[in-house]
C-alpha positions in Angstrom: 7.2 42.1 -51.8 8.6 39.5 -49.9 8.5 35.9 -51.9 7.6 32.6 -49.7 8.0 29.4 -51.3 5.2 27.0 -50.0 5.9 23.6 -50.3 2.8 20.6 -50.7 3.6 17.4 -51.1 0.8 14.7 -52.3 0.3 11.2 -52.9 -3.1 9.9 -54.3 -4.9 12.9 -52.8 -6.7 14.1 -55.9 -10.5 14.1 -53.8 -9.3 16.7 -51.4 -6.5 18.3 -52.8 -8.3 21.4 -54.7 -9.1 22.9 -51.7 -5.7 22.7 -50.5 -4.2 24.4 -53.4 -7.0 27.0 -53.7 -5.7 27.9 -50.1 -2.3 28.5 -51.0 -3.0 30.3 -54.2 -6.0 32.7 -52.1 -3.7 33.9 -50.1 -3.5 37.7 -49.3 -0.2 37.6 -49.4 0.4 37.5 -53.5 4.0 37.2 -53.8 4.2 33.3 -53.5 5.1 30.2 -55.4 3.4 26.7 -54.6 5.8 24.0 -55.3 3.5 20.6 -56.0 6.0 17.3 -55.1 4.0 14.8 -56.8 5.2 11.8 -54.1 4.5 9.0 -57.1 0.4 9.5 -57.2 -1.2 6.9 -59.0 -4.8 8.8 -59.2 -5.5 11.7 -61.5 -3.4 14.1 -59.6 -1.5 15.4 -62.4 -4.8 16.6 -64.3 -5.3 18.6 -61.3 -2.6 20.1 -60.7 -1.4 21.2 -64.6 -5.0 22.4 -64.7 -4.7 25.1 -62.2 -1.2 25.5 -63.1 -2.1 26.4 -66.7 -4.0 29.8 -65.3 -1.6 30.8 -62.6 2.4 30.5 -63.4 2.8 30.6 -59.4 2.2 26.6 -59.2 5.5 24.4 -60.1 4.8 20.7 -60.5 7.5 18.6 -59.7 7.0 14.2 -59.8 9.0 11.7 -57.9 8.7 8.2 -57.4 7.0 7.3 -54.1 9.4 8.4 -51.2 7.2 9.2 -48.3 6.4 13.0 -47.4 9.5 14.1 -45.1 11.6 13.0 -48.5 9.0 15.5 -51.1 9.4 18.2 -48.3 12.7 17.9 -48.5 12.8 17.8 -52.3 10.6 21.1 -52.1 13.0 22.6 -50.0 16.2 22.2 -52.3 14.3 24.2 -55.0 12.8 26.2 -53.3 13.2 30.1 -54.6 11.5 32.2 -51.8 13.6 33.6 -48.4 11.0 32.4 -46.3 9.1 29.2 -46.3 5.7 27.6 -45.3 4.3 24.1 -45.6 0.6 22.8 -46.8 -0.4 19.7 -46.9 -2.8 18.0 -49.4 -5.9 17.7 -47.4 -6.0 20.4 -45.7 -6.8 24.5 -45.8 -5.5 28.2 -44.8 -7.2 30.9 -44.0 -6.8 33.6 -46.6 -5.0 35.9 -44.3 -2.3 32.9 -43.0 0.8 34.1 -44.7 0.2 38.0 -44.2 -0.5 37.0 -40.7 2.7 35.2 -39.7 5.4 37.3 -41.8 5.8 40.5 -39.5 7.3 38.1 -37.3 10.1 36.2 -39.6 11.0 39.0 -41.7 14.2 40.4 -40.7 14.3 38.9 -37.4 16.8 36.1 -37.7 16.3 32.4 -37.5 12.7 33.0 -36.2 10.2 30.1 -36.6 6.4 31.6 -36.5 3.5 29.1 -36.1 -0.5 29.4 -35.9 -3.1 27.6 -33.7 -5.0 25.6 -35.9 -8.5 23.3 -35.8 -8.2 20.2 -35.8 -11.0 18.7 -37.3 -12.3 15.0 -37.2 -15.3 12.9 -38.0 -16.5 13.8 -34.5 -15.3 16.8 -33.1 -13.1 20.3 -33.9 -10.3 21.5 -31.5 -8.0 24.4 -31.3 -4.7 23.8 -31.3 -3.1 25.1 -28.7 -5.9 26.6 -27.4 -4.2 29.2 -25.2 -1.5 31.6 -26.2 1.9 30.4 -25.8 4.4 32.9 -24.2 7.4 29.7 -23.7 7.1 27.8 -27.2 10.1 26.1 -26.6 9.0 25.1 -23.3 5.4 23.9 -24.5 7.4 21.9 -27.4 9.5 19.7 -25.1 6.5 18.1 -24.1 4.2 18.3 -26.8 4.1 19.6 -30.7 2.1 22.6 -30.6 3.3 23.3 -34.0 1.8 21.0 -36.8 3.9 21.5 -40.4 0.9 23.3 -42.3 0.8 26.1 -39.8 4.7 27.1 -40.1 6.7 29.8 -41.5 10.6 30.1 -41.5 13.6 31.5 -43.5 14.3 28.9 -46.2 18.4 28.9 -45.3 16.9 27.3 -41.5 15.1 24.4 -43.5 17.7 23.7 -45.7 20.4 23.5 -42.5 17.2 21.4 -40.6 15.6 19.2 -43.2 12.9 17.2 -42.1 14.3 13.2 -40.9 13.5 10.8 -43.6 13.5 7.7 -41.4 10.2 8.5 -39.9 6.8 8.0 -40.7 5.0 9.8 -37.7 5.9 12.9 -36.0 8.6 14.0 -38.1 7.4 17.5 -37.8 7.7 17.5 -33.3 11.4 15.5 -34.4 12.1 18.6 -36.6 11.0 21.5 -33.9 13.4 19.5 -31.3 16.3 19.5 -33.1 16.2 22.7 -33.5 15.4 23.3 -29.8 19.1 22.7 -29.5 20.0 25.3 -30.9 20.1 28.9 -28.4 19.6 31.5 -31.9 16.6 29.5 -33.4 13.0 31.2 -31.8 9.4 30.3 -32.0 6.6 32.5 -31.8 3.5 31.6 -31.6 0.3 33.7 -33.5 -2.8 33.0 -31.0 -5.4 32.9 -34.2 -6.8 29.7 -36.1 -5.6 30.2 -39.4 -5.4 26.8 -40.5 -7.8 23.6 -40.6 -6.6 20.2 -40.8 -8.9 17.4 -41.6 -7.9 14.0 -39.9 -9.4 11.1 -41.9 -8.7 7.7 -41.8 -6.0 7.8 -44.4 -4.3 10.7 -43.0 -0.3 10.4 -42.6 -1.0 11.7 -38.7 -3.5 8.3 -38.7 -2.1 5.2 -38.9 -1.5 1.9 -36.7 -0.6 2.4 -32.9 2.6 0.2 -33.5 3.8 2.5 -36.2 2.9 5.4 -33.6 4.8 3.9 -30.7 7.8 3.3 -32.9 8.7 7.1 -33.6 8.1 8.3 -30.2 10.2 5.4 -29.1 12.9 6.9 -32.2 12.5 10.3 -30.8 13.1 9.8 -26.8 16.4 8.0 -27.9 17.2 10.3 -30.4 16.3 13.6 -28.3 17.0 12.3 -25.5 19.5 15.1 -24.3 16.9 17.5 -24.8 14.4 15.8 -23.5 16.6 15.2 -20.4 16.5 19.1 -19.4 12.8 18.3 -18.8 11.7 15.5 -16.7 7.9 16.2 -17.6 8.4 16.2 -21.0 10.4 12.7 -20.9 8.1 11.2 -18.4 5.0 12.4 -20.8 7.0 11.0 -24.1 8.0 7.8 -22.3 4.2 7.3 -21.3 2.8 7.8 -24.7 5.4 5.2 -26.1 4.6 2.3 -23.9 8.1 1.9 -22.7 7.7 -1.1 -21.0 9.5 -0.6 -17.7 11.0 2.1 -15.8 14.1 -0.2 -15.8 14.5 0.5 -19.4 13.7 4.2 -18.8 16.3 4.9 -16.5 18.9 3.0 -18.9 18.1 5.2 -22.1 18.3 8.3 -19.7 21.7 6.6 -18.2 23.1 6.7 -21.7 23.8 10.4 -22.1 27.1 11.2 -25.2 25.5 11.9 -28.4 21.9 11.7 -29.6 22.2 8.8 -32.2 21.2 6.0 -31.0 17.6 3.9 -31.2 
C-alpha cells in the first residue's frame, strides 16, 4: 500500500487535540504515519500524545521549542517517510474516508495537488467550503484560498521543493498554493465532498487581530504580485481585503514588476 506521512503540528492544544489524532489514525486508508511536532506546548500535551502512541507505533512525537506552525510543518516535512503527504491540524477532524478519497488522484500522476471541500464550523454557523465544484482551481486560487492545509494531499518531494513561508503568521497556506501557481507542471484537483471539519475558535491560528490579518495579505500582494498581476480581480479583491489605503499606492506596487521579493 501506498504510505502518506501526515504531518500535525500543536501548541497548547491538549482540550481538542484527541479528536484530531483519532482522525488521522481512523483513517481507511491504514498505511500512514502521523508525525506529532510538539511546537514547545506548555500543557499536558506530551501525556497525550505518548499515550496513544504507546498502542499504535504509527504516531512519532517529535518536540521543538516554540517556532510557530509554518516552522513544525516544515520540521514535519524534513522527516517525513511517506511519498505523499497530508496535513491535520490540532483542533480539527477528517472524515474516515479522507485519505482513500483523495489518493486516486496523486498517485502516479505527477506533481498533482488534490484538496477537499471542507465545513467550516464556528460558534454561529457551518459552511462548505467551496461550496460548488471547482473545474479551474488555479483560477479560483488567485482570488481566494479554496484550499485550507488540513484538506491537502501532495507528493512529499513537492513539499520539500515548496515549504511552507516562515515569516508569516496568517495565510501561509493561500502564500503556499500561489507559489506554486507559478509553476505550469504543478495541478490542483479539487474532490467536491466534505471530508474535513475545522472548528474556528477564538484561539484558532486562522483568528487573530485584524492588524495581524492585514499585514500578510499586504506581505502577499507584494510578494505575489506577478501572479496576482495575470488577474486583475484577484488583485483588486486582495488589495480590498488589505485596506491598502489608496489606489495611488496600488498602482505603484503593480508599477514595480522584476522579481517577487519585496514588502
Amino acid at each position: 500500500m501506498t504510505l502518506v506521512s501526515v504531518v500535525l503540528p500543536t501548541h497548547n492544544r491538549a482540550g481538542v487535540l484527541e479528536r484530531s489524532l483519532n482522525s488521522v489514525l481512523h483513517q481507511t486508508h491504514y498505511e500512514l504515519e502521523l508525525i506529532v511536532i510538539d511546537d514547545g506546548s506548555a500543557d499536558h500535551t506530551h501525556e497525550i500524545v505518548q499515550r496513544i502512541a504507546s498502542v499504535d507505533s504509527r504516531v512519532r512525537y517529535i518536540t521543538q521549542p516554540n517556532a510557530g506552525a509554518p516552522a513544525a510543518r516544515n520540521r514535519g516535512v524534513s522527516v517525513a517517510r511517506g511519498e505523499y503527504l497530508a496535513f491535520q491540524d490540532s483542533d480539527d477532524a477528517w472524515e474516515p474516508e479522507f485519505l482513500e478519497r483523495l489518493l486516486p488522484f496523486v498517485v502516479g500522476q505527477g506533481a498533482t495537488v488534490a484538496f477537499a471541500s471542507h465545513r467550516l464550523v464556528t460558534s454561529s454557523r457551518a459552511v462548505v467550503v467551496p461550496a460548488a465544484h471547482q473545474s479551474f482551481p488555479r483560477a479560483t486560487l488567485r482570488r481566494r484560498n479554496i484550499a485550507s492545509t488540513q484538506t491537502v494531499l501532495m507528493p512529499r518531494a513537492l513539499a520539500i521543493d515548496t515549504p511552507f513561508d516562515e515569516g508569516l503568521q496568517r495565510f501561509q497556506d493561500w502564500e503556499l498554493w500561489l507559489r506554486m501557481l507559478r509553476r505550469d507542471d504543478i495541478q490542483f484537483v479539487h474532490v467536491h465532498e466534505p471530508l474535513v471539519t475545522l472548528y474556528r475558535s477564538a484561539d484558532s491560528i486562522s483568528g487573530g487581530s485584524a492588524a495581524s490579518r492585514d499585514r500578510a495579505l499586504h506581505y502577499i500582494l507584494c510578494k505575489h504580485r506577478t501572479v496576482l498581476q495575470t488577474d486583475p480581480i484577484a488583485m483588486a479583491r486582495l488589495a480590498a481585503r488589505a485596506y491598502l489605503r489608496s489606489f495611488w499606492w496600488l498602482k505603484r506596487v503593480v508599477a514595480r514588476g522584476g522579481g517577487d521579493n519585496g514588502t
